[in-house]
Backbone as CSV, one residue per row, in Angstrom:
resi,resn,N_x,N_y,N_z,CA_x,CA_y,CA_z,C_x,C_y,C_z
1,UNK,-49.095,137.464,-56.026,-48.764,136.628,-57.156,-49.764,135.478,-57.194
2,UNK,-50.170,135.041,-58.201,-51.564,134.452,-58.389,-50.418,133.071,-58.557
3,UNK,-51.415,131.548,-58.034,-50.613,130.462,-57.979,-50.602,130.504,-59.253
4,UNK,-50.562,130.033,-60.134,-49.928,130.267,-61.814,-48.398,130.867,-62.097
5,UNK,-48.584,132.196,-61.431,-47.140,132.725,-61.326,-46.282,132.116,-60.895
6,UNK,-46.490,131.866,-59.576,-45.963,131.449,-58.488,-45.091,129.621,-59.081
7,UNK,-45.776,129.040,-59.445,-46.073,127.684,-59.974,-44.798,127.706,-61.188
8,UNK,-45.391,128.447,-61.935,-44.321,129.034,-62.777,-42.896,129.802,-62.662
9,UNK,-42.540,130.663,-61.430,-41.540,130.946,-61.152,-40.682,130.077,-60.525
10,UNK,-41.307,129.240,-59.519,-40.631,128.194,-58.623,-39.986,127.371,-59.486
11,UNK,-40.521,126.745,-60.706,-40.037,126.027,-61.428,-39.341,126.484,-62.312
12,UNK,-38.861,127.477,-63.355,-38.506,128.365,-63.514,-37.224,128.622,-63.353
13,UNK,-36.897,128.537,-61.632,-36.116,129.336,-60.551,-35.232,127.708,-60.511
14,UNK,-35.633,126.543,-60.853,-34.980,125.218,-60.463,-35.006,124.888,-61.871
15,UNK,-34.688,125.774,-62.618,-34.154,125.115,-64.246,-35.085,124.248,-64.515
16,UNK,-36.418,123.784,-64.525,-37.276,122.702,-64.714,-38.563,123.197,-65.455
17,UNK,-38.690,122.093,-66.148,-40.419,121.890,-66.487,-41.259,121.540,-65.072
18,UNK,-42.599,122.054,-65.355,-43.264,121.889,-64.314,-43.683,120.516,-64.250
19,UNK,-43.540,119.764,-63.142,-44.050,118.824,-62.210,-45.474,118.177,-61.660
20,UNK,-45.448,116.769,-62.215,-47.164,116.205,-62.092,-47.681,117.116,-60.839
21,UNK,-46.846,117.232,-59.145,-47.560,117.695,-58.508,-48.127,118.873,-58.980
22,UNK,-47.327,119.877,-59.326,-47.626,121.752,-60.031,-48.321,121.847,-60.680
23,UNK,-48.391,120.374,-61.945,-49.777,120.623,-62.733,-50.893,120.380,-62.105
24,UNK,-50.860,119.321,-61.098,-51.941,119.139,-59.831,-52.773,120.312,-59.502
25,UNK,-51.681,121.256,-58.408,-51.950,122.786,-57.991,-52.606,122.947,-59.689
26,UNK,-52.472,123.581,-60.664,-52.885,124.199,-61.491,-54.395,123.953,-61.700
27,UNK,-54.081,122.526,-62.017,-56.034,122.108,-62.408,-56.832,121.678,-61.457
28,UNK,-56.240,121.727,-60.166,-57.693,121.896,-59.082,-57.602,123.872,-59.400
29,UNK,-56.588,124.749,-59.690,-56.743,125.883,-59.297,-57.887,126.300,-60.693
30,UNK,-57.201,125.666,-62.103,-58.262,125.731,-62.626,-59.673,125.260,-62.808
31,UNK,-59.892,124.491,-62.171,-61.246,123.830,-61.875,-62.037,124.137,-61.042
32,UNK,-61.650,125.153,-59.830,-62.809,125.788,-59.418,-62.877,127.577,-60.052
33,UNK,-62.179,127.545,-61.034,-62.522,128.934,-61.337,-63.618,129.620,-61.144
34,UNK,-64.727,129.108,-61.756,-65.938,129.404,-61.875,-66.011,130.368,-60.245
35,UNK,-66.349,129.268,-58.972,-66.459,129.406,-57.716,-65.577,130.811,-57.333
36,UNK,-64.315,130.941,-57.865,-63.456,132.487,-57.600,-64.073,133.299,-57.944
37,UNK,-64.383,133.299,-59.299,-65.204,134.485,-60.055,-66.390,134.533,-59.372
38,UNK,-67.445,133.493,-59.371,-68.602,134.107,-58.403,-68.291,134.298,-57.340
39,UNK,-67.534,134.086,-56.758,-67.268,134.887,-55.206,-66.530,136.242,-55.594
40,UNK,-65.789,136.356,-56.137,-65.324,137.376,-56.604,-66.299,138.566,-56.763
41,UNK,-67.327,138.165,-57.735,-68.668,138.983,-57.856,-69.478,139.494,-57.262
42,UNK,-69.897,138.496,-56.455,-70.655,138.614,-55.376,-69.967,139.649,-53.813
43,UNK,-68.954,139.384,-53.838,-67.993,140.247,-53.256,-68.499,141.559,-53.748
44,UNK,-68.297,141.875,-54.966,-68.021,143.550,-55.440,-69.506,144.229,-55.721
45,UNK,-70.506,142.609,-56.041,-71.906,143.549,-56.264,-72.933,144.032,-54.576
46,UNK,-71.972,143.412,-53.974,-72.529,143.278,-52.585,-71.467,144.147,-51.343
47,UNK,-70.768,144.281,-51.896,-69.721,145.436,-50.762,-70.314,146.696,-49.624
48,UNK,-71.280,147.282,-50.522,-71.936,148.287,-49.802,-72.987,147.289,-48.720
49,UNK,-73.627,146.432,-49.080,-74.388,145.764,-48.340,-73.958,145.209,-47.554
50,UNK,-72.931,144.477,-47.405,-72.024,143.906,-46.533,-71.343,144.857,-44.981
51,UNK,-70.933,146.023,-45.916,-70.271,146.906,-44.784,-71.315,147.445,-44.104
52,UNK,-72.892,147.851,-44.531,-73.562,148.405,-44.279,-73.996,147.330,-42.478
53,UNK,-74.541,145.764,-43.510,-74.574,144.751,-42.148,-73.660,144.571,-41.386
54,UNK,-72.600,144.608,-41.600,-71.093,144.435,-40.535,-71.548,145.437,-39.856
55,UNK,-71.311,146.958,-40.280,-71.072,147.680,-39.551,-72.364,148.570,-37.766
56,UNK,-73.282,147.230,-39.031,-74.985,147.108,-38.125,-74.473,146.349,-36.983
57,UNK,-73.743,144.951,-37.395,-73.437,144.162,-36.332,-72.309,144.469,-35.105
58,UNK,-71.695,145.112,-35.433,-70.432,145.690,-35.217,-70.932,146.768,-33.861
59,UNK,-71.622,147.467,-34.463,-72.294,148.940,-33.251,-73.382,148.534,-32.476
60,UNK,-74.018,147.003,-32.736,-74.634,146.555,-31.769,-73.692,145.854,-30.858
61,UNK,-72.881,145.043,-31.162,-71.842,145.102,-29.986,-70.915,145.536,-29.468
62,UNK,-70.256,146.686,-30.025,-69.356,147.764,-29.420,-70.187,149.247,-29.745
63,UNK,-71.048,149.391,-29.171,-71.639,150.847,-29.687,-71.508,152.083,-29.121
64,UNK,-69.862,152.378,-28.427,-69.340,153.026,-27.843,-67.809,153.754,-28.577
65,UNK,-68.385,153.564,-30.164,-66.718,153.611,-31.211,-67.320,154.591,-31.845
66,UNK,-65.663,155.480,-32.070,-66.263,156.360,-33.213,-66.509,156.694,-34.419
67,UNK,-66.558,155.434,-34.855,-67.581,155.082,-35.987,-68.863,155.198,-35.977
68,UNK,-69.772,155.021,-34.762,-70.909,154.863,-34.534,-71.403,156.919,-33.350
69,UNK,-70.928,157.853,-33.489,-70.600,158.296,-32.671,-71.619,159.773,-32.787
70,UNK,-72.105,159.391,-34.432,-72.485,160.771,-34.796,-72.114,161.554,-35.839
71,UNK,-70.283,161.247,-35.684,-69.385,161.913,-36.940,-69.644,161.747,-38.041
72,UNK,-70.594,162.066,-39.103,-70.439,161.091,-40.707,-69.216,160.890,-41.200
73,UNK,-68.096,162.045,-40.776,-67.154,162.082,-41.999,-65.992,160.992,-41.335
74,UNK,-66.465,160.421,-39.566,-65.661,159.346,-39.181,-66.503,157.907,-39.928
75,UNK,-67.576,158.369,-39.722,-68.354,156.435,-40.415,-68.125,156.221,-41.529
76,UNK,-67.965,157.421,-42.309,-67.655,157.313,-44.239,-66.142,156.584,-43.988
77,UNK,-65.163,157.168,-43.457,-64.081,156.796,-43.192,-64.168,155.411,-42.775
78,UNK,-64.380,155.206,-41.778,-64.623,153.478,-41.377,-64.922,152.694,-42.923
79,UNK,-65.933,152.930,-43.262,-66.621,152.122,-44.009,-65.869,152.536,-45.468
80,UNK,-65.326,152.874,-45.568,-64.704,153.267,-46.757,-63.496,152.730,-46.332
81,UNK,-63.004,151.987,-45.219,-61.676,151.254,-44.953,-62.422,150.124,-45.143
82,UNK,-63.844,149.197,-44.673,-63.797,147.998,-44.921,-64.157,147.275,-46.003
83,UNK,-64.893,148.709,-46.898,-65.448,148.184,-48.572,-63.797,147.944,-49.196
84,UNK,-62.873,148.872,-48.589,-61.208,148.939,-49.157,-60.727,146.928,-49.018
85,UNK,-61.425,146.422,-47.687,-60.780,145.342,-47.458,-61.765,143.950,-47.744
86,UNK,-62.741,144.445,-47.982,-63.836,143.209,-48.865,-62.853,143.577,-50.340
87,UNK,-62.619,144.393,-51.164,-62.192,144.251,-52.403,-60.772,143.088,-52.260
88,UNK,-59.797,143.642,-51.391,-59.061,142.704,-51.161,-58.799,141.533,-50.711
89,UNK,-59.919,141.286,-50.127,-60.341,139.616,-49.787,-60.711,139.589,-51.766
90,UNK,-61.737,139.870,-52.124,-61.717,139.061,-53.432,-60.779,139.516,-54.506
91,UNK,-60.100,140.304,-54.794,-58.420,139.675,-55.007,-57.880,138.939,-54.608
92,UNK,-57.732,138.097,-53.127,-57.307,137.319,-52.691,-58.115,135.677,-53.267
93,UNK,-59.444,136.182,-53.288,-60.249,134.705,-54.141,-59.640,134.089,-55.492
94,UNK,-59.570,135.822,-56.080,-58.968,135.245,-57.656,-58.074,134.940,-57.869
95,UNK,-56.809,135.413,-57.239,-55.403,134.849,-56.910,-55.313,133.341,-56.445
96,UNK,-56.066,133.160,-55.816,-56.040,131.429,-54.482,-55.011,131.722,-54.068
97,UNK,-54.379,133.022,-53.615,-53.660,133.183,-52.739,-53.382,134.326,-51.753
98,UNK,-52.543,134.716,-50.673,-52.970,136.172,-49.895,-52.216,137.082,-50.320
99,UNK,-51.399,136.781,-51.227,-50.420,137.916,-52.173,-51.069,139.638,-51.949
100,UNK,-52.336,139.587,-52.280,-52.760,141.049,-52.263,-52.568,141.379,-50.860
101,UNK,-53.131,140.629,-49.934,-53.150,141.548,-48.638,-51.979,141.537,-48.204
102,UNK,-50.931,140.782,-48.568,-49.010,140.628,-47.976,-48.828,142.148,-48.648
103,UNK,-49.061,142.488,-50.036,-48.635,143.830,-50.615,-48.880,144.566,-50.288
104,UNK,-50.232,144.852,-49.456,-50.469,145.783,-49.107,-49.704,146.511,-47.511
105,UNK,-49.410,145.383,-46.654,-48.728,145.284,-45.971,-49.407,145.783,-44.779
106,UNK,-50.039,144.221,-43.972,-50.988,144.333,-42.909,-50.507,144.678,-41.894
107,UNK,-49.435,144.593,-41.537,-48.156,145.297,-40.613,-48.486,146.772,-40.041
108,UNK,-47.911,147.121,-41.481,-48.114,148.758,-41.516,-49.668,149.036,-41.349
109,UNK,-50.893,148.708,-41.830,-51.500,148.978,-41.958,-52.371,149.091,-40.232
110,UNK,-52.034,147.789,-39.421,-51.943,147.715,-37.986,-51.511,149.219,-37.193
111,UNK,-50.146,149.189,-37.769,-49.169,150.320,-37.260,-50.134,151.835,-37.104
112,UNK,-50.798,151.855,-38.411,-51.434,153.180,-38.592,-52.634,153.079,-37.553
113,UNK,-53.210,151.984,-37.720,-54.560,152.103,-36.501,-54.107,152.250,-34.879
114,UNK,-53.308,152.219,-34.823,-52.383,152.199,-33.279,-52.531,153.461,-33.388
115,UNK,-51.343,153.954,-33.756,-50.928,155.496,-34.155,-52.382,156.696,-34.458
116,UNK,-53.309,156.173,-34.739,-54.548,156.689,-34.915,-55.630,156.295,-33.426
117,UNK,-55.264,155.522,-32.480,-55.811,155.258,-31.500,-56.969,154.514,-31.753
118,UNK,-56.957,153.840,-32.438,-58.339,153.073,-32.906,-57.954,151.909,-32.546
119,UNK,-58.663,151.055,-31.336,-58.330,149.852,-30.624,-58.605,148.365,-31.338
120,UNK,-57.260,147.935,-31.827,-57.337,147.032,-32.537,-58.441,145.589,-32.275
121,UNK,-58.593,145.595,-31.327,-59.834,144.527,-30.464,-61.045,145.036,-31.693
122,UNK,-61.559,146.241,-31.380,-62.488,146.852,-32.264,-62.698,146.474,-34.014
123,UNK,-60.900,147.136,-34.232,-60.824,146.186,-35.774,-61.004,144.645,-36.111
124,UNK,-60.826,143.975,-34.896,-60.866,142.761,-35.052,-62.373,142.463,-35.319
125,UNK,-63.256,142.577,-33.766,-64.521,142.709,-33.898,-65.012,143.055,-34.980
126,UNK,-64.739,144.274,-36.016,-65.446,144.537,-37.309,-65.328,144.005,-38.267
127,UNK,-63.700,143.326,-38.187,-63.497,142.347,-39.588,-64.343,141.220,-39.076
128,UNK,-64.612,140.670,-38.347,-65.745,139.677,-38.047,-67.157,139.567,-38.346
129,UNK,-67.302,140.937,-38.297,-68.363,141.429,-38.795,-69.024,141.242,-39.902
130,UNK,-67.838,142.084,-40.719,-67.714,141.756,-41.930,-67.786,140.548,-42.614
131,UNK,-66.852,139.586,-41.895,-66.867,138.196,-42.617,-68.220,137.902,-42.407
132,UNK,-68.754,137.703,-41.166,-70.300,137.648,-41.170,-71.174,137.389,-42.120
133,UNK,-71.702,139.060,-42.159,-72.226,139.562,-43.119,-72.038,138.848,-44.225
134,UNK,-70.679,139.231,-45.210,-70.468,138.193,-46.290,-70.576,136.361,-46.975
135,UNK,-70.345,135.989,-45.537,-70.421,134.199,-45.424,-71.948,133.949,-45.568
136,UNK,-72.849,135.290,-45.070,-74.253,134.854,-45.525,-74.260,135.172,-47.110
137,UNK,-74.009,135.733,-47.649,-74.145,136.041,-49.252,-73.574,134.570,-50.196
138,UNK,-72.555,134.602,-49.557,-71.784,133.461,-50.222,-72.311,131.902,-50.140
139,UNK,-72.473,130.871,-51.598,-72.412,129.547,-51.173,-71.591,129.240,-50.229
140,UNK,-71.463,127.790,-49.773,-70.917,126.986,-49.171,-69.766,127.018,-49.843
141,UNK,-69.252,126.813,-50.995,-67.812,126.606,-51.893,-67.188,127.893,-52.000
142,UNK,-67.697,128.841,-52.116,-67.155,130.381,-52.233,-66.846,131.179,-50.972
143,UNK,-68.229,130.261,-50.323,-67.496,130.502,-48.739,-65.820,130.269,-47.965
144,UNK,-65.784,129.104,-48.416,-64.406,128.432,-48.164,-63.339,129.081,-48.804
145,UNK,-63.600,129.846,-49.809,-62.700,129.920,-50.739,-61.901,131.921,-49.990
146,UNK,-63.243,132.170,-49.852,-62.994,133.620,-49.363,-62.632,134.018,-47.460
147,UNK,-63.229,132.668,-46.652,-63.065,132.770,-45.554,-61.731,133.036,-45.163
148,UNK,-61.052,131.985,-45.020,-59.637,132.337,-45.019,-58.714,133.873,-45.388
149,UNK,-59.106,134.136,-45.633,-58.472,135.393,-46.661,-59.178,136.889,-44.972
150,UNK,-60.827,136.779,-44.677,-61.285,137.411,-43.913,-60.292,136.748,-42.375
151,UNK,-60.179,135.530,-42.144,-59.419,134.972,-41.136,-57.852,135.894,-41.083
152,UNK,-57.350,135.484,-42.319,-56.254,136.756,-42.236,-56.084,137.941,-41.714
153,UNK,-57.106,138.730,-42.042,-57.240,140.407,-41.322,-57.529,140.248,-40.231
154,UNK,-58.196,139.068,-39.826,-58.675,139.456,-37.892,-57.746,139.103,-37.081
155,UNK,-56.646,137.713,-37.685,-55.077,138.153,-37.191,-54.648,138.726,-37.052
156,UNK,-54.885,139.419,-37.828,-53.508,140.507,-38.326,-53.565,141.612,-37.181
157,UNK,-55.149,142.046,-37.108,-55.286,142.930,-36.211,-55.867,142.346,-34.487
């Protein structure tokens, strides 16, 4: 739920017009728009490039995974899970909030890499990677905006 919604339901939900603070939240949320959308962009025109460097950085320091192993149809797989989770970091930009990755449900999504034997240390290491990679593409302001969101997944896992 994008803060707008959110902003709007809360208040909404308490019989009220929205509140100097809520309009606050709103027009800093609208005032860096711009900064979402180009990160947003830059996110989606740069995804392949990103996973490509993560996954460079990634097999230079764990280069004992089987991602890196030989298998193509395991590295397509890998990398076709972290272009899956750069898109959802910038859903998470345009929102200004982690709504997308709560829906998707990082839980479960943990659960499956267990159950698949893929050592979550590893996932961690690659979402790092990833952020990496990306924090070089990104300004300083878009940086901030999207970091957090990459901080999320390396919790998670």
């Amino acid at each position: 739920m994008s803060i707008v919604a959110k902003v709007i339901a809360q208040s909404d939900r308490a019989d009220r017009f929205l509140g100097s603070t809520e309009l606050t939240q709103l027009q800093d949320f609208f005032n860096n728009s711009d900064v979402r959308i180009s990160a947003s962009q830059k996110l989606a025109a740069n995804q392949q490039r990103i996973v490509e460097k993560g996954s460079q950085q990634f097999w230079n320091q764990c280069p004992d995974t089987p991602s890196n192993r030989g298998v193509k149809q395991k590295t397509a797989l890998c990398q076709r899970d972290q272009g899956w989770y750069i898109r959802l970091v910038s859903y998470c930009v345009l929102a200004g909030n982690s709504k997308p990755l709560e829906d998707i449900g990082l839980d479960g999504m943990r659960d499956m890499y267990v159950s698949l034997n893929v050592p979550l240390s590893n996932l961690r290491m690659a979402m790092r990677c990833l952020k990496q990679a990306a924090m070089g593409l990104l300004s300083s302001e878009e940086a901030a905006l999207a970091g957090p969101y990459f901080d999320q997944l390396i919790r998670s896992f």
